[in-house]
C-alpha positions as CSV (number, residue, x, y, z in Angstrom):
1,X,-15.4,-23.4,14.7
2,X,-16.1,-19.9,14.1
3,X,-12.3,-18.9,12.8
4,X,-12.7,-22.0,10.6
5,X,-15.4,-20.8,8.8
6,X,-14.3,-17.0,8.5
7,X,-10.9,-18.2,6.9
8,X,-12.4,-21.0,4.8
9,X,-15.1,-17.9,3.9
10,X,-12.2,-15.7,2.4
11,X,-11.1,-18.6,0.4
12,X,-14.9,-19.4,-0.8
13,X,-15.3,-15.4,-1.4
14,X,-12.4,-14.7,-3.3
15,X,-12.3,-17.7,-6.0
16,X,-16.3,-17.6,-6.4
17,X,-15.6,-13.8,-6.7
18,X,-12.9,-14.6,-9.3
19,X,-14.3,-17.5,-11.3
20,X,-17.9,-16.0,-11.8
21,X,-16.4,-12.7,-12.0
22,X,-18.1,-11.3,-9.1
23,X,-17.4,-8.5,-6.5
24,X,-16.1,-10.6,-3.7
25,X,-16.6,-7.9,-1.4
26,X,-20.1,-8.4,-2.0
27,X,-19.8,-12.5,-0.9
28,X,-17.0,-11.8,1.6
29,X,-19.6,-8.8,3.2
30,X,-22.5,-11.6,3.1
31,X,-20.2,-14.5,4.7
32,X,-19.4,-11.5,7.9
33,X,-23.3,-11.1,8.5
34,X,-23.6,-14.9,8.7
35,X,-20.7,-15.9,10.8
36,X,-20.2,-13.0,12.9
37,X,-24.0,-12.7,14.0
38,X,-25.5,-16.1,13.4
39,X,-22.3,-18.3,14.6
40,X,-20.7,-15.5,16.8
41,X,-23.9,-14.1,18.0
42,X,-22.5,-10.5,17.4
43,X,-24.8,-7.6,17.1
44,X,-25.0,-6.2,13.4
45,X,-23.7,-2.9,14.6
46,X,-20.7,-4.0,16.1
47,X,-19.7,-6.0,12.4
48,X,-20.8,-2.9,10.5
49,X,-18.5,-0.8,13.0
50,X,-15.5,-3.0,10.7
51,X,-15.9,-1.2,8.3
52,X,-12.8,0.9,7.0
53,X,-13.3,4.3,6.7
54,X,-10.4,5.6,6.5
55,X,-9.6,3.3,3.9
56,X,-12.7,4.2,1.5
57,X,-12.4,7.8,2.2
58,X,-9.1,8.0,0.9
59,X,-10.8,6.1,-2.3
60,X,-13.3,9.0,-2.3
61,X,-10.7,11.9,-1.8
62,X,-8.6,11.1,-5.0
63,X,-11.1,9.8,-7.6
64,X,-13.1,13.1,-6.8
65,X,-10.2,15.0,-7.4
66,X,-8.2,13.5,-10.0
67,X,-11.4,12.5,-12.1
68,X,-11.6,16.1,-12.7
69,X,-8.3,16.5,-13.9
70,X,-9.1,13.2,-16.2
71,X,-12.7,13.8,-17.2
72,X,-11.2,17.3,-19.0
73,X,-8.0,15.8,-20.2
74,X,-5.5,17.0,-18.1
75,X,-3.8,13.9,-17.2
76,X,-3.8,12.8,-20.9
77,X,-1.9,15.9,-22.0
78,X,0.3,15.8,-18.9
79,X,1.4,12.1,-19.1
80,X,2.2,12.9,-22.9
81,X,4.5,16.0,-21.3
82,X,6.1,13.3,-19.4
83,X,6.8,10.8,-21.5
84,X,8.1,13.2,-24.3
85,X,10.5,14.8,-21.9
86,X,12.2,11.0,-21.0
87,X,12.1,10.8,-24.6
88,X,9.3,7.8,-25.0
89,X,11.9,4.9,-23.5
90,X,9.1,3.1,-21.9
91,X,11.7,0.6,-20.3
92,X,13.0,2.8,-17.9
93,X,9.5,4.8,-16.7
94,X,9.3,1.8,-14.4
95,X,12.7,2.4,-12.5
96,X,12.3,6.3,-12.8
97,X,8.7,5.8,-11.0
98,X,10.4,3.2,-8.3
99,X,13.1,6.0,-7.6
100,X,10.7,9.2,-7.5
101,X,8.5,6.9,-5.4
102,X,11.5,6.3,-2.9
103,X,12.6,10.0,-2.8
104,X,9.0,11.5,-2.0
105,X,8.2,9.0,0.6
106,X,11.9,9.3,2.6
107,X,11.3,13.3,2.2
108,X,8.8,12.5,4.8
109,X,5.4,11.6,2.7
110,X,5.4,8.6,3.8
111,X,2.1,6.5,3.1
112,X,0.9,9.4,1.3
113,X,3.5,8.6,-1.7
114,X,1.2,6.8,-3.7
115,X,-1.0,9.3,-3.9
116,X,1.0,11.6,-4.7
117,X,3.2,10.1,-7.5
118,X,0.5,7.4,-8.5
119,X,-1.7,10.0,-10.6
120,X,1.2,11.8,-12.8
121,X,3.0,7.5,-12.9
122,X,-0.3,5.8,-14.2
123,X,-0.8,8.7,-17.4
124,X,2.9,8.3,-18.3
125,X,2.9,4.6,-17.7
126,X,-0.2,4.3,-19.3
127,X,0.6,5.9,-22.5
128,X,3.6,4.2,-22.9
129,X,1.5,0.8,-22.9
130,X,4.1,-0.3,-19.6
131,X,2.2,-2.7,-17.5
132,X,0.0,-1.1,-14.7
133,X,0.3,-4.0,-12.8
134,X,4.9,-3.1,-12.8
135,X,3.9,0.3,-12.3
136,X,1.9,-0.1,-9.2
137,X,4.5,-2.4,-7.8
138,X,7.4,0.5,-8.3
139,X,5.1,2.7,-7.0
140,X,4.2,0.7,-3.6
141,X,7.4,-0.8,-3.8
142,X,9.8,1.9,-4.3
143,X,8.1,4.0,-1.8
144,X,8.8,1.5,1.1
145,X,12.6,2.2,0.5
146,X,12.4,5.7,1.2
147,X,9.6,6.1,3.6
148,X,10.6,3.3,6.5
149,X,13.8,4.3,7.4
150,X,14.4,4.4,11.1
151,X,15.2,8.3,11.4
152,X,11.9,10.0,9.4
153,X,10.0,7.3,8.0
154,X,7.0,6.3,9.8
155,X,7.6,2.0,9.4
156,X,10.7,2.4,10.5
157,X,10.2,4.5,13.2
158,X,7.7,2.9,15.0
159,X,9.7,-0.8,14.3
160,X,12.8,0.9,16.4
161,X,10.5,2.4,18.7
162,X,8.5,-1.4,19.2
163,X,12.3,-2.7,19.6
164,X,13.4,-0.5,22.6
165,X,9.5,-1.4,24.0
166,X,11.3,-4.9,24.2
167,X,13.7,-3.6,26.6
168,X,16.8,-2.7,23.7
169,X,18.7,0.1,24.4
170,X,18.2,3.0,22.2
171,X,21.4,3.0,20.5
172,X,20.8,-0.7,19.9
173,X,17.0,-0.4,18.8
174,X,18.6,2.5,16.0
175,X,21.1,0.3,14.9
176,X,18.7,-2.9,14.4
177,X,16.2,-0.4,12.4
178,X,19.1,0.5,10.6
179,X,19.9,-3.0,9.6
180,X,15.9,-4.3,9.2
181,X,16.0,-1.6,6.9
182,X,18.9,-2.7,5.0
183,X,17.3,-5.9,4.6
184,X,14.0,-4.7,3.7
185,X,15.9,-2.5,0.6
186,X,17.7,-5.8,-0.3
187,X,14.2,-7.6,-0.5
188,X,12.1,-4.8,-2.7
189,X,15.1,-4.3,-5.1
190,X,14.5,-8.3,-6.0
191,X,10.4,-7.9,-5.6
192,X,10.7,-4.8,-8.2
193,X,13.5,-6.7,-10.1
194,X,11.2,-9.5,-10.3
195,X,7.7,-8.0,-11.6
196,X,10.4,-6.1,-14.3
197,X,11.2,-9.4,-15.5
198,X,7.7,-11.6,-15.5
199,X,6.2,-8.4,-16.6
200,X,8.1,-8.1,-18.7
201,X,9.2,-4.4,-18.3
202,X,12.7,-4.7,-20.6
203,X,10.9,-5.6,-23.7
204,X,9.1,-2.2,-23.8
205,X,9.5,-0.3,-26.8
206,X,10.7,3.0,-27.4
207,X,7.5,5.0,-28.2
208,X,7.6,7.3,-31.0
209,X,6.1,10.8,-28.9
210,X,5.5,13.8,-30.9
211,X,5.4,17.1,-29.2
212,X,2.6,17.0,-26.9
213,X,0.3,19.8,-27.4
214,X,-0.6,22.6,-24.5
215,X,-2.5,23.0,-22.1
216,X,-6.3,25.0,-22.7
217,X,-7.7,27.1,-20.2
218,X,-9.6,24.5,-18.1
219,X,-6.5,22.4,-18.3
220,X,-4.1,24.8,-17.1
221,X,-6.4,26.1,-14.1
222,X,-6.8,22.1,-13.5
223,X,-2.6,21.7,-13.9
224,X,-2.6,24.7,-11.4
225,X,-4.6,23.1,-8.6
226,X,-3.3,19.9,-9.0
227,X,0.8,21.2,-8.7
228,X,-0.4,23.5,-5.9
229,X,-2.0,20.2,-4.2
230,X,0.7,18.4,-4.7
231,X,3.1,20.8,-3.1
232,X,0.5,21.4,0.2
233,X,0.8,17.1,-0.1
234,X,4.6,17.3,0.4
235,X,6.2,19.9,1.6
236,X,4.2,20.4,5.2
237,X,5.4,17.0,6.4
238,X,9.0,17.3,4.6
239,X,9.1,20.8,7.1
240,X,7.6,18.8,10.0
241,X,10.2,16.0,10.0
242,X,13.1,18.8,9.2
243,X,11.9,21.7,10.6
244,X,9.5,20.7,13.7
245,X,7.6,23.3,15.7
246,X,3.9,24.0,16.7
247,X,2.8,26.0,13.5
248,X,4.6,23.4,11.5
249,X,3.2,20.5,13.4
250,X,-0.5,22.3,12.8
251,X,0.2,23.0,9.5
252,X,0.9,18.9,8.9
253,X,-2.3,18.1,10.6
254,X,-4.2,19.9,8.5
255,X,-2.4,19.4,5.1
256,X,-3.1,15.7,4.9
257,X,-4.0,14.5,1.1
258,X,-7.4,13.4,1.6
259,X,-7.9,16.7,3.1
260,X,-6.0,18.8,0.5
261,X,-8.1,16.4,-2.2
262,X,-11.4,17.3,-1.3
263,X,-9.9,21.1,-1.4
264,X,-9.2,20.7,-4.6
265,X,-11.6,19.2,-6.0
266,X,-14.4,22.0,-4.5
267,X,-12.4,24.7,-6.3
268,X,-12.4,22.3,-9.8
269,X,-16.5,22.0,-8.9
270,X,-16.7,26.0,-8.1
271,X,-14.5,26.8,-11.1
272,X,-16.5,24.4,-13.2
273,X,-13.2,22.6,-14.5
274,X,-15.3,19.5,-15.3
275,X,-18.8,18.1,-15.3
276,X,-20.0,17.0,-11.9
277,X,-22.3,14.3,-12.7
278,X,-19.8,12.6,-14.7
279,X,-16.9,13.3,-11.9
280,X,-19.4,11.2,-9.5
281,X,-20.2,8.6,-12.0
282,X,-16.2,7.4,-12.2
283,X,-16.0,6.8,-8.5
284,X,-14.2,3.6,-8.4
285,X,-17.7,1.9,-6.1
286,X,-17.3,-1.7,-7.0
287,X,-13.2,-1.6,-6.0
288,X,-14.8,0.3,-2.6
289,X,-17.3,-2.2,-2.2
290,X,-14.7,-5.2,-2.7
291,X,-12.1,-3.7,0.2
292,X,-15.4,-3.1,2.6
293,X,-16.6,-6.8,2.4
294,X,-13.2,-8.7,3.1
295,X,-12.0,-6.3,5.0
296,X,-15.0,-6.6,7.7
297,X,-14.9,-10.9,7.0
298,X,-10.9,-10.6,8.1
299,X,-12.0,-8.2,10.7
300,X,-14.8,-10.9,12.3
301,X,-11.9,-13.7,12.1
302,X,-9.6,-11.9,14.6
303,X,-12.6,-11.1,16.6
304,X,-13.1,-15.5,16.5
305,X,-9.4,-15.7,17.5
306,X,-6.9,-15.3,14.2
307,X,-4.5,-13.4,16.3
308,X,-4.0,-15.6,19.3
309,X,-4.0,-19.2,17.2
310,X,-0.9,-17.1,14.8
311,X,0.9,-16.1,18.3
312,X,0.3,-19.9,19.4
313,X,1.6,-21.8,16.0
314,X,4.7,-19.4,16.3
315,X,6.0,-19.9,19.8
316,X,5.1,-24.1,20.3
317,X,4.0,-25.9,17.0
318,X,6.8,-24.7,14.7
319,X,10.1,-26.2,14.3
320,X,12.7,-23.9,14.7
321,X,14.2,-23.5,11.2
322,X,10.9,-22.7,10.0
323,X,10.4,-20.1,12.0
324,X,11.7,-17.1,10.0
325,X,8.9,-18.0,7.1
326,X,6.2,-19.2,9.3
327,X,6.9,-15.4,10.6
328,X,6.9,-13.8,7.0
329,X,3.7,-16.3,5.9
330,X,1.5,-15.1,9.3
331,X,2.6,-11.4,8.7
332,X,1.9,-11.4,5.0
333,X,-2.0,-13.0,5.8
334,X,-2.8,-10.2,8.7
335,X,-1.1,-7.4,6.4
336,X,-3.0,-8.6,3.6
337,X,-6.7,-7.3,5.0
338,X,-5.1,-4.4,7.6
339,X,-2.4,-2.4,8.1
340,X,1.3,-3.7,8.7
341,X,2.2,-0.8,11.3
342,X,-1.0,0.0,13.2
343,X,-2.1,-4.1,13.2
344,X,1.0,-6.6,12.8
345,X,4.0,-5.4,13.7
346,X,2.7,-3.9,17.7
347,X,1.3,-7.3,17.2
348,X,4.5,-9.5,16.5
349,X,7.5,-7.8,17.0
350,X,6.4,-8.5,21.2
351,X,7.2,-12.3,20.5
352,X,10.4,-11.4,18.8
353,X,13.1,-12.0,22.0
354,X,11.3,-15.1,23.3
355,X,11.3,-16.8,19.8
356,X,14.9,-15.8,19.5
357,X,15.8,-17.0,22.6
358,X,14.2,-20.4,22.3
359,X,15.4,-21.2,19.0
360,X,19.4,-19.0,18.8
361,X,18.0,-17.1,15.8
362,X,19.1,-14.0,14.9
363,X,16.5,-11.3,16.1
364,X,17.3,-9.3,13.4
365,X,16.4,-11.4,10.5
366,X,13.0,-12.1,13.0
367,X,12.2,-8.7,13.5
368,X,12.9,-8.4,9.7
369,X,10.4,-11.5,8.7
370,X,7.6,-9.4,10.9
371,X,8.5,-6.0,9.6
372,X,9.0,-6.8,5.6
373,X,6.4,-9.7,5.8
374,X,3.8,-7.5,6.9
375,X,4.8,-4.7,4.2
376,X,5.4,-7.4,1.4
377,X,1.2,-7.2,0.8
378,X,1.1,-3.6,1.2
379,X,0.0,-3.8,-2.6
380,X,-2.8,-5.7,-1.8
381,X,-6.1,-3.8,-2.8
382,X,-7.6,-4.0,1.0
383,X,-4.4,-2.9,2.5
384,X,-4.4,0.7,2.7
385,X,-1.1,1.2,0.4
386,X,-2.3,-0.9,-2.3
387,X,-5.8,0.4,-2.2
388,X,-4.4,4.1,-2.4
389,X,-2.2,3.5,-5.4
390,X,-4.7,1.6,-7.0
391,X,-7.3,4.7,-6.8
392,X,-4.8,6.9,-8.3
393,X,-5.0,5.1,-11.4
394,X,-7.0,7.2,-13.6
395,X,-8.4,4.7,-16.1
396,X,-11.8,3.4,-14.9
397,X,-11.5,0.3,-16.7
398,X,-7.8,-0.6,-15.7
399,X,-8.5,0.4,-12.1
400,X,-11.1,-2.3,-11.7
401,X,-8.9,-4.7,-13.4
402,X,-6.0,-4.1,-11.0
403,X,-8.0,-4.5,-8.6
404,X,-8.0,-8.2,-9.3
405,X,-4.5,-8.7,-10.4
406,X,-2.9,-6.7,-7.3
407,X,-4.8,-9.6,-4.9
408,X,-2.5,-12.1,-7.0
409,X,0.5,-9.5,-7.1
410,X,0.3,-9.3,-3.6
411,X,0.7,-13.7,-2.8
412,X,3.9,-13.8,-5.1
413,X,6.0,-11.1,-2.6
414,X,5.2,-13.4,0.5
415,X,6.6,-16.2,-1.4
416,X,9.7,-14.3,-2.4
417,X,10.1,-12.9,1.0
418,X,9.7,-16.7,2.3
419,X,12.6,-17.9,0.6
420,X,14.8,-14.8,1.1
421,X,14.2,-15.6,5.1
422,X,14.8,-19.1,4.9
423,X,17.9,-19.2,2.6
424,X,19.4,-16.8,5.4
425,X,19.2,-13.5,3.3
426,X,18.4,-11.3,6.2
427,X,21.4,-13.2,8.6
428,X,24.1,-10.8,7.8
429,X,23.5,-7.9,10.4
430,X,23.5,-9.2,14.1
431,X,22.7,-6.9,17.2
């Protein structure tokens, strides 16, 4: 009774959100008080304990910063440096941004990528009229190639490491993260080759850029912290993953972005690069708001039993050639509101051999279906990816409206991802 209500509460929340134009965090927070301490007879604590900090303070870490480097122009004259030196072809800012995005986040930046390459992507994009909605996807996207390989990249590593936990031998467990990998590049080449095309990304025009002017004082003091952030962003954890040793492994810990963000942004305050009050005033509060309501309403449903009913469907009340996108479908909906490493995959990669062994399909595609259907919503704005990339934006006005279109971004790759596991396009590697 209870996890009926919660999920038909996410439906109600999201379209009365959408068609009244409404924050459906607001509803979706409302619907978690009801259910979770009327219906579940939960203690308002516990429900408020849902909510995701992590996820709101990375919100806070990079609009504080980067509206400083936007409320004084910075970005402005930046993405204009950008886009003059690529010579103002719009069309291929898209692919350049889905490559840099893959290159940073296999360096070892992993889940940090967007917010690193999201702020200097969104001015260029931006002033080249491309699509934010294509540019967030090449962001999210592109970064997923580079940062979940099974040797540095954090996905992949803990998928290879949840593969040997099911009793694979290491060499084994390496080569199937080597070949879920594979699979997973195949997929988000198509997903970015797809939002190119409805987005229409190839009909950009070439933008006529004259030489962008240079930087003032404030700017290049702003242009100073921000490089200098971005290189304490990516190089600690690039030296970590090459270079590992106690001071390097302390000097990671401590050089995390929201960390080095706040940093930043007290040295903008204290060198009066910007005007405070109006730094505070662009916080992105109604997309913070949205991801705290649904993600606490998602939160009460697994606490009514989500999880368990998914692990039942999956192992008894699915026909077998079904099973690859029921896999893909049920990974997509629990990414969608959490995280696909921490949540879904320690989750469902478990049930991987016994679903194999019932039904004689390839574990490899399966423990593809888990590991690329739980990423294929990591653009959603209440997953932590999508969330971060969609902060880094730094228009106000085209942040909140991403917001919105990302949720609908993020049901189209499931779909995709549905079809690629039932036509058999992750078949081709076997362990």
């Amino acid at each position: 009774m209870a996890l009926a209500l919660c999920i038909l509460a996410i439906i109600v929340s999201i379209v009365i959100g959408y068609k009244f134009k409404l924050n459906t965090g607001i509803i979706a927070l409302g619907f978690a008080f009801i259910i979770g301490n009327l219906v579940m007879g939960m203690k308002v604590n516990s429900i408020i304990a849902y909510f995701p900090t992590t996820i709101v303070f990375w919100l806070i870490a990079i609009a504080v910063f980067f509206n400083y480097a936007t409320e004084n122009g910075t970005m402005a004259v930046m993405g204009k440096k950008l886009l003059y030196a690529m010579g103002g072809n719009a069309k291929l800012i898209p692919i350049a941004v889905a490559l840099v995005s893959a290159i940073v986040g296999g360096l070892g930046a992993g889940a940090s990528t967007p917010a690193i390459v999201g702020p200097f992507a969104f001015v260029m994009a931006l002033s080249a009229g491309v699509d934010p909605v294509l540019t967030c996807i090449a962001i999210t996207f592109g970064n997923l190639v580079g940062s979940n390989n099974p040797f540095n990249g954090y996905g992949g590593v803990i998928g290879r490491n949840l593969i040997m936990d099911n009793g694979v031998a290491e060499d084994l467990a390496l080569q199937a993260g080597i070949y879920c990998w594979i699979n997973c590049a195949i997929i988000t080449v198509i997903t970015i080759a797809f939002f190119y095309i409805i987005r229409k990304g190839y009909k950009a025009q070439k933008v006529t850029v004259e030489k962008p002017p240079q930087f003032n004082e404030v700017q290049r003091k702003t242009c100073a912290i921000v490089i200098a952030a971005f290189v304490f962003m990516v190089l600690p954890p690039i030296l970590n993953t090459w270079f590992p040793s106690p001071f390097m492994k302390a000097l990671n810990n401590f050089c995390q972005p929201q960390v080095i963000m706040i940093i930043g942004a007290i040295l903008c305050a204290l060198l009066k690069l910007g005007d405070e009050k109006v730094v505070i005033r662009k916080m992105p509060i109604s997309t913070i708001v949205m991801i705290i309501g649904v993600y606490t309403l998602i939160k009460v449903a697994a606490e009514a039993g989500l999880v368990d009913v998914i692990a039942n469907l999956l192992t008894s009340a699915i026909p077998s050639w079904l099973v690859p996108g029921a896999i893909v479908v049920f990974a997509a909906f629990l990414s969608f509101f959490s995280s696909s490493t921490s949540t879904v995959m320690p989750l469902m990669y478990p049930l991987v051999p016994a679903l194999a062994a019932a039904t004689g399909l390839n574990p490899v595609a399966l423990y593809t279906c888990v590991f690329f259907g739980g990423l294929s919503t990591s653009c959603s704005p209440f997953s932590t990816g999508g969330a971060i990339c969609i902060a880094a934006c730094p228009d106000n006005q085209v942040k909140e409206e991403l917001s919105n279109k990302m949720i609908f971004a993020a049901l189209v790759v499931p779909v995709l991802t549905f079809i690629a596991a039932e036509i058999g396009l992750f078949n081709f590697f076997h362990i």
